[in-house]
C-alpha positions in Angstrom: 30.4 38.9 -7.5 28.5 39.8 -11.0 25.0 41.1 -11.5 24.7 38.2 -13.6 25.8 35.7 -10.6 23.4 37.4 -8.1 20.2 36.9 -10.3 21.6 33.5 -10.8 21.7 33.1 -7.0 18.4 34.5 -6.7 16.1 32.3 -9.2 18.0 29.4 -7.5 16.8 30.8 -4.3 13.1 31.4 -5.6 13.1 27.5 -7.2 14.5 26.1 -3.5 12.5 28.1 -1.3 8.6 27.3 -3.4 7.1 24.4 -1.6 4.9 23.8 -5.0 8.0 23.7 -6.9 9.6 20.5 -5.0 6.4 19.4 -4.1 5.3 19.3 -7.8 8.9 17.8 -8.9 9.0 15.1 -5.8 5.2 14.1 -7.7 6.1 13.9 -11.5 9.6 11.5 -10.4 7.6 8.9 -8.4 5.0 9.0 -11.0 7.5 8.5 -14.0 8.4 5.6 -11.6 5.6 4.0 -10.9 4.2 4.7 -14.1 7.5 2.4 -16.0 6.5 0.3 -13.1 3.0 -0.8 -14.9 4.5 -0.6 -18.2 6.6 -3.5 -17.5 3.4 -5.0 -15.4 1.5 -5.2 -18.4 3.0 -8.2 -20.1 4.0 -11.2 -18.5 7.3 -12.4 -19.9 6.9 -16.0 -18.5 3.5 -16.4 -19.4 3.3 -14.4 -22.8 0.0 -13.0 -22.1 -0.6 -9.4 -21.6 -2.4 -7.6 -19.1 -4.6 -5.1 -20.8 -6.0 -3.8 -17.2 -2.6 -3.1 -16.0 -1.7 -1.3 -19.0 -4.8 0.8 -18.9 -3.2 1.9 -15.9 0.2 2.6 -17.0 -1.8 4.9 -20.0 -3.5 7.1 -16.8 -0.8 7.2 -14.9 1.3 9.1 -17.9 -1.4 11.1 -18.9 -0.9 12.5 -15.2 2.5 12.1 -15.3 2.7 14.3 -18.2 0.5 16.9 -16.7 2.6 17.2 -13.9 5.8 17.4 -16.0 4.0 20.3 -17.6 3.1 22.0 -14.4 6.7 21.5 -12.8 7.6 23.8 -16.1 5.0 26.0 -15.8 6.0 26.9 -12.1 9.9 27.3 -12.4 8.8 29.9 -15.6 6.5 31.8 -13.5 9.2 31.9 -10.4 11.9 32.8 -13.2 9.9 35.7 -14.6 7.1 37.2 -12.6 8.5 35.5 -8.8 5.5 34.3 -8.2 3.2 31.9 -9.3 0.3 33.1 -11.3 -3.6 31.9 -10.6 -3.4 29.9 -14.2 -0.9 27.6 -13.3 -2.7 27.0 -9.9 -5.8 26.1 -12.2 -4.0 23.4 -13.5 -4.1 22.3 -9.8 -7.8 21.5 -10.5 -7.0 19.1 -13.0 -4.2 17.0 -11.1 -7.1 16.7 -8.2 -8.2 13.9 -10.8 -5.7 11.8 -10.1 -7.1 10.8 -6.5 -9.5 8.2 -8.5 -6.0 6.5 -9.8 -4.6 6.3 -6.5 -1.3 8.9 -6.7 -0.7 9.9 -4.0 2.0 12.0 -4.8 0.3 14.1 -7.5 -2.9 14.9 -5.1 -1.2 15.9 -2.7 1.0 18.2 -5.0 -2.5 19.5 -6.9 -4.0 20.2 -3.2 -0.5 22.4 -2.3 -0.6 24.3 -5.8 -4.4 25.4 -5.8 -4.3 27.2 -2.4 -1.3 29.8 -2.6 -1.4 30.3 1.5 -1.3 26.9 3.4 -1.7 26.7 7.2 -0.7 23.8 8.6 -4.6 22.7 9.8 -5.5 23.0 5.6 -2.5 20.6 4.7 -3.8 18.4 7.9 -7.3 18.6 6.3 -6.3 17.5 3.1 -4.2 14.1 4.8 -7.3 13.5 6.2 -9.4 13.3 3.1 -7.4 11.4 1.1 -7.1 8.6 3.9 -10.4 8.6 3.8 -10.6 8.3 0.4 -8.1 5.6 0.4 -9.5 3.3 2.9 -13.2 3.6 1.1 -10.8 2.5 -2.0 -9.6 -0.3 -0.1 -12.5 -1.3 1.5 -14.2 -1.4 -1.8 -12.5 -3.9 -3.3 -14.1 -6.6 -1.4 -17.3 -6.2 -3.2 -15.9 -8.3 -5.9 -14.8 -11.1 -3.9 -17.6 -14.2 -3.6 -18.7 -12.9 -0.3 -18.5 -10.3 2.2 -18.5 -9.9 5.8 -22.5 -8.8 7.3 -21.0 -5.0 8.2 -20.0 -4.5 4.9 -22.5 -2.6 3.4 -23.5 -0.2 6.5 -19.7 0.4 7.6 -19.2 1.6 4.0 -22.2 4.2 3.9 -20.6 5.4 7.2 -17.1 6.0 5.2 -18.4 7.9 2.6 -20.3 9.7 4.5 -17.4 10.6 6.8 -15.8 11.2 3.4 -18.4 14.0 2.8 -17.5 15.6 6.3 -13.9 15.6 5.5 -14.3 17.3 2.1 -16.9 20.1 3.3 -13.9 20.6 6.7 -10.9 20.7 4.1 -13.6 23.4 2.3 -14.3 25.1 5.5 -10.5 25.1 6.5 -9.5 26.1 3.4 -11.8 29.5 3.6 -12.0 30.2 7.3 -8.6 29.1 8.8 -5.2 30.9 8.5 -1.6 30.8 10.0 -2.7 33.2 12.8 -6.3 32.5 13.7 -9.3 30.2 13.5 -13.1 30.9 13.3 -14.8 30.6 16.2 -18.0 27.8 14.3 -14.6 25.9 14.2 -14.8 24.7 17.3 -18.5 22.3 16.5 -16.3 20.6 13.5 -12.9 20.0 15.8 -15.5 18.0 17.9 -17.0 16.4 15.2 -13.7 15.3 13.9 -12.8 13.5 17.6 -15.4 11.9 17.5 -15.2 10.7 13.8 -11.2 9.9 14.8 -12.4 6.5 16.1 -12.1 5.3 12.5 -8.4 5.4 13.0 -7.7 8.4 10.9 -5.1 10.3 12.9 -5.5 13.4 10.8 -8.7 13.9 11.9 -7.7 14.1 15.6 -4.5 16.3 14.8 -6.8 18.8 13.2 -9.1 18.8 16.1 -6.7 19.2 18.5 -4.7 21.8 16.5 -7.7 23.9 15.8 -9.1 23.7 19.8 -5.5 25.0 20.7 -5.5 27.6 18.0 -9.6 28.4 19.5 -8.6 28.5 23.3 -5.3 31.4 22.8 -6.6 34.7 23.6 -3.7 36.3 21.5 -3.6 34.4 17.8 -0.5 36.6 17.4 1.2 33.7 19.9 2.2 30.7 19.0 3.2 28.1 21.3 6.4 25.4 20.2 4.4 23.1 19.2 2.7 24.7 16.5 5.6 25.6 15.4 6.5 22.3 15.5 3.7 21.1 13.3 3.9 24.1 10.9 7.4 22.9 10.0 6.2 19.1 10.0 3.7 19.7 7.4 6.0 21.8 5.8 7.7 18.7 4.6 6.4 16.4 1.8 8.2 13.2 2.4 7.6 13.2 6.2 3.2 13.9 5.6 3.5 11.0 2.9 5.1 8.9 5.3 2.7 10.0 8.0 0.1 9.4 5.2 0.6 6.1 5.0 1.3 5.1 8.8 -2.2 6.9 9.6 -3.5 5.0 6.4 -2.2 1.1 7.5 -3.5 2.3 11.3 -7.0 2.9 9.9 -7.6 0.4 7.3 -6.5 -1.9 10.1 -9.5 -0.8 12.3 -12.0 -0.6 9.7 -11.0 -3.9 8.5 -12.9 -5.5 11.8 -16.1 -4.2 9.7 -15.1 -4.5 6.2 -13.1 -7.3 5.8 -14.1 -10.8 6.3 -11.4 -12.5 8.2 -12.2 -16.1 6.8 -11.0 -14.8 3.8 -7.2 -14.2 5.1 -7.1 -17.5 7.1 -9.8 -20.1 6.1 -8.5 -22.4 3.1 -10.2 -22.2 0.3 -8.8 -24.8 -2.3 -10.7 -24.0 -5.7 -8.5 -21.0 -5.5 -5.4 -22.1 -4.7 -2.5 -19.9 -6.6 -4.5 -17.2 -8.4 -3.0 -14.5 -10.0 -4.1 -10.6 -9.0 -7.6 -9.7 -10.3 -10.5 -7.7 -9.1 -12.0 -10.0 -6.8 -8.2 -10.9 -5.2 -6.3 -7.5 -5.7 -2.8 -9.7 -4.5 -3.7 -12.9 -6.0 -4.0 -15.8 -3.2 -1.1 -18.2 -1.8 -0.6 -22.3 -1.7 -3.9 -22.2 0.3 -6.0 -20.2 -1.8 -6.1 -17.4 0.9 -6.8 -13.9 -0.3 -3.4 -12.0 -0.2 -5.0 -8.7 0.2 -6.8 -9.3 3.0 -4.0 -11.1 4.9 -2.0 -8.2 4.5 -4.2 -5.8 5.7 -4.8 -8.3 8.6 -1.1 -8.3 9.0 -0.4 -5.2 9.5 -2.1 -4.8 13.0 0.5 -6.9 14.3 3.3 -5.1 12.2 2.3 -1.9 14.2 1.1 -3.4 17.4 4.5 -5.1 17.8 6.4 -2.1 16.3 4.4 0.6 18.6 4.7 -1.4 21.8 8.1 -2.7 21.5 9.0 1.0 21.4 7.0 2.2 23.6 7.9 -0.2 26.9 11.9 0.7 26.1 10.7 4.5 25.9 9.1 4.3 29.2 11.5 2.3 31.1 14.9 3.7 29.8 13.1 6.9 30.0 13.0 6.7 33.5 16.1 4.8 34.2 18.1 7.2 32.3 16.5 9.9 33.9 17.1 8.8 37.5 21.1 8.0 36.5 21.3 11.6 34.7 19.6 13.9 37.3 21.3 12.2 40.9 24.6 10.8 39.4 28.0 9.5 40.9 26.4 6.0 42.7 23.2 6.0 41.3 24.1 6.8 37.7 26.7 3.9 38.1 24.7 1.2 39.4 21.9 1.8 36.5 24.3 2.3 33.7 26.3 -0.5 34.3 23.8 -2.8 35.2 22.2 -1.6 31.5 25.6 -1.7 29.6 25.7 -5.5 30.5 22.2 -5.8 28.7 24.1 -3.5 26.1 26.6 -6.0 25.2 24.2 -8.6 24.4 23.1 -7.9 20.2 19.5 -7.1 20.7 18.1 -9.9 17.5 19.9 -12.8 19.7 18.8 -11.6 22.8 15.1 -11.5 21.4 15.7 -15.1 20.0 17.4 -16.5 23.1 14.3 -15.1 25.3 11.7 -16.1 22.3 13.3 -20.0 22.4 13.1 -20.0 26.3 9.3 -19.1 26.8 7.9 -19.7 23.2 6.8 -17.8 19.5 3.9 -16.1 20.7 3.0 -12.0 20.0 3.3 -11.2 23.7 6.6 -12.8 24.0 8.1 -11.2 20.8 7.4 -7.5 22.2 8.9 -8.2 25.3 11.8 -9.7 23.6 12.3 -6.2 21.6 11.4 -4.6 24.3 14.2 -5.7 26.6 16.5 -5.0 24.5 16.1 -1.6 23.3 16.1 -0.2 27.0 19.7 0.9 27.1 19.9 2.6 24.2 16.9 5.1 25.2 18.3 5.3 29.0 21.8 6.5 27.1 19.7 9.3 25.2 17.3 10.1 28.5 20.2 10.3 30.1 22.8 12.4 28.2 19.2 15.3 27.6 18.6 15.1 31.6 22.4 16.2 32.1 22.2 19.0 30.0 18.8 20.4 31.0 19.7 19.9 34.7 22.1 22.6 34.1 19.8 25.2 32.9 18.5 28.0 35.2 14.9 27.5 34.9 15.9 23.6 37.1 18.1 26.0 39.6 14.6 28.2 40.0 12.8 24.9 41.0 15.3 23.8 43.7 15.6 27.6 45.2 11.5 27.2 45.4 12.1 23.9 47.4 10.3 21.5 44.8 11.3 17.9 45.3 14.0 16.0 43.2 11.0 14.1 41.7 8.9 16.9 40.7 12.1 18.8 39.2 12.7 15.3 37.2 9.2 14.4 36.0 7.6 18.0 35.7 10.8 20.4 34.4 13.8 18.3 33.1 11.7 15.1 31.8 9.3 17.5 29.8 12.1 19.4 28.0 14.2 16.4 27.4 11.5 14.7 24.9 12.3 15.7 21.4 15.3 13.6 20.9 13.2 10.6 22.5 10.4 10.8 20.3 12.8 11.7 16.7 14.8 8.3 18.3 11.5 6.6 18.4 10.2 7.1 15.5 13.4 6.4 13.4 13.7 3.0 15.1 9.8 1.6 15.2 10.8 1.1 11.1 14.0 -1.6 12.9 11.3 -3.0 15.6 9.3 -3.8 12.6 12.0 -5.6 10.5 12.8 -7.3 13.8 9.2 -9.0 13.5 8.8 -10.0 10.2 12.2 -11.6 10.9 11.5 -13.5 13.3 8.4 -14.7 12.0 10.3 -15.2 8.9 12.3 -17.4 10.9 9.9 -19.2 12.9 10.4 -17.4 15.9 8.1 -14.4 16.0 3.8 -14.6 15.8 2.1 -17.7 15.7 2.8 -19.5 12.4 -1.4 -19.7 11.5 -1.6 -15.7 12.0 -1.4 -13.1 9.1 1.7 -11.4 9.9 4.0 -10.2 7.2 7.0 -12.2 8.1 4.9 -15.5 8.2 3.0 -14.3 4.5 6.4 -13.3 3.2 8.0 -17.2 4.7 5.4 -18.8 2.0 6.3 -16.2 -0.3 9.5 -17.1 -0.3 8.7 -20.8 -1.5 7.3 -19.6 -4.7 9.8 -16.8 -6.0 10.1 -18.4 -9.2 6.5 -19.6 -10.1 4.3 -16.8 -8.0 6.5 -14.2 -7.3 4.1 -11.7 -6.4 2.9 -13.8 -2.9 6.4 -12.5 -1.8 6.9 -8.8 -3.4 3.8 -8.0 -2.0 4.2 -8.2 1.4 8.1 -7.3 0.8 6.7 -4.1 -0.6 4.3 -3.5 2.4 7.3 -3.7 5.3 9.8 -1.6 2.7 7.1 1.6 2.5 6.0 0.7 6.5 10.2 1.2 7.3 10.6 4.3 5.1 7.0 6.0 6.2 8.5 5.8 9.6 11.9 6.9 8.8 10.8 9.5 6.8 8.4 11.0 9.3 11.7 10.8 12.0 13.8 12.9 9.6 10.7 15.3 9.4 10.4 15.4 13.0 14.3 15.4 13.8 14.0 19.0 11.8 10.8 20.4 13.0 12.2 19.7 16.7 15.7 21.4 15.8 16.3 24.0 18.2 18.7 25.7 15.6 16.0 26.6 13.2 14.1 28.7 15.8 
């Protein structure tokens, strides 16, 4: 090999190894994209009438995405010649932090990764935190244009931004006093804070806390436990925190809503607004009903992750501990279970849920059972394929020699270390449980017809694709980036829990 090939091979290695180098590209593609995306927003073809609001946008979200563009340059030439990147390209970090008032994600969270040259994983947590925040004040605050708004508005607001204000002095805080290896001790006040403010719904919040206590209660910061590692390698990843981003974000906004939102709004019909197109007072327009679109969506997607979490979670539980029991005693007991659960296997889980759903009724309780039912043999399989390989390790041969019983060798040594792949199979298939509900409401068969769930918003859509195609896209839009956030953050997790890259 050449000299010439080997420094090849080396800037290639520099440019694939910078987190602010993908980071920064991942931001100035998706903001190229959604920045066409307005462009072509601005002028309605069908209408011929432009939209100069919309196009006001599309003019911001170039200016940024021409920045960025700029900075993804300004990066690869620093790695290229010096190896590092300089403090005056990290300035320019200061500038992208504008574009949280415009909503991009992407470019925030790339500005927040290029300013602070060493990232712990509590700083990147910190920053998550206060850009859901920020986004569900943003949200929130939409609803002062509407004709009315719900009593608690006004006092749950002052509590956001001033929970906002927390946030930015912790990310501050974190950012100065918190590193890879240790924590300050004043740290431990704010990790209680944050608990306490996690109520809200912001998971961040919470994972800092917790993160921070652990990192607090280790007498030797030199240590560090699996999970950390874990969640180093987790935050490590841009597409996995974005889909995590906007999981935490939907989970929030769908708590907060019980203050900010006025439910009449979603389900009351109001008909001197019947078919409006997006504006300020309804960000989504409104449907044949003249119910705001927005605020049934955000209504909707409680039940999009109530159904999607529980529906997972019952299988988890149960097939956890069926395929547990079958992997661990074997020979009669592993063939009773398993082929009692390969008949439920044979059965295509959708028609099963419809055959149950059309037997007792469309009602939320009946459609997670239905999902629930059957998505039990598929985790017993993986509980029980883990349980036979950790039974044969020497730590479970240790157990037995001390005389524990079979059930605390199952639920307190082999159950424990046989997790990973049922949580990465969890999360990957929430995103299918919650395309299983919007389809069956889609069909008639899933929520209650007069509740906001995606599936029953996008079933009106559907009737006005060619006239109002935005009641459909909408809440199409919402279940796509719902599916993806989830599968997304199971590829993240799938790597961070690879024993390989210990």
């Amino acid at each position: 090999m050449t000299k010439k090939q080997i420094h090849t091979q080396e800037l290639s290695y520099r440019l694939k190894t910078s987190p602010e180098y993908s980071q920064a590209n991942l931001a100035w593609i998706v903001s190229l994209v959604l920045s066409i995306l307005l462009l072509l927003n601005s002028y309605s073809l069908t209408e011929q009438i432009s939209k100069p609001y919309v196009f006001i946008g599309f003019v911001v979200y170039a200016l940024f995405t021409v920045i960025q563009f700029m900075v993804v340059l300004l990066i690869r030439r620093d790695l290229i010649r010096f190896g590092h990147i300089r403090g005056k390209t990290r300035a320019l970090g200061y500038i992208q932090l504008f574009s949280i008032a415009t909503g991009n994600v992407f470019i925030a969270t790339a500005a927040f990764g290029l300013i602070k040259r060493h990232k712990s994983a509590e700083y990147t947590l910190a920053v998550y935190m206060l850009l859901t925040q920020l986004f569900i004040i943003a949200a929130s605050g939409l609803n002062l244009f509407k004709p009315y708004v719900t009593d608690t508005f006004l006092p749950a607001m002052f509590v956001l931004v001033i929970l906002a204000v927390f946030y930015l002095i912790t990310l501050m805080i974190v950012a100065k006093y918190v590193s890879s290896e240790r924590a300050h001790p004043r740290m431990r006040v704010i990790a209680y804070i944050l608990i306490l403010t996690s109520i809200t719904g912001n998971l961040f919040a919470l994972l800092l806390a917790l993160t921070l206590l652990a990192k607090l209660r280790k007498a030797n910061y030199l240590s560090t436990s699996k999970w950390e590692t874990v969640l180093e390698r987790l935050t490590r990843s841009t597409t996995s925190m974005i889909g995590l981003f906007f999981i935490v974000f939907l989970f929030s906004i769908s708590i907060c809503s019980y203050l900010t939102f006025d439910y009449a709004l979603a389900i009351d019909n109001n008909y001197g607004a019947i078919l409006q197109q997006p504006s300020l007072a309804y960000p989504f327009g409104t449907d044949n009903f003249g119910r705001c679109l927005f605020s049934r969506i955000i209504f909707g997607a409680r039940i999009s992750l109530v159904v999607g979490l529980l529906s997972t979670a019952i299988p988890v539980v149960i097939g956890g501990v069926l395929g547990a029991l079958a992997g661990y005693y074997g020979r009669r007991t592993d063939n009773i279970i398993m082929r009692l659960l390969d008949i439920l296997y044979a059965i295509p889980g959708i028609l099963l849920a419809i055959a149950i759903i059309a037997a007792f009724g469309a009602n939320t309780v009946n459609l997670i059972l239905a999902l629930s039912i059957g998505a039990i043999p598929s985790y017993a399989r993986t509980m029980r394929a883990n349980v036979m390989l950790v039974s044969t390790y020497e730590f479970v041969e240790a157990a037995r020699a001390f005389g524990s019983s079979n059930w605390s060798i199952i639920f307190k040594h082999i159950v424990p270390n046989s997790l990973a792949p049922m949580i990465v199979k969890s999360t990957l298939t929430i995103g299918a449980a919650v395309i299983s509900t919007s389809s069956l409401s889609f069909l008639g068969l899933g929520v209650e017809p007069q509740i906001p769930e995606w599936g029953n918003i996008l079933k009106i859509g559907s009737a006005y694709l060619e006239s109002h195609s935005y009641l459909a896209i909408y809440p199409g839009l919402a279940i796509i980036m719902l599916v993806l956030s989830f599968n997304f953050l199971g590829d993240g997790l799938r790597d961070a829990l690879d024993p390989k890259l210990d």
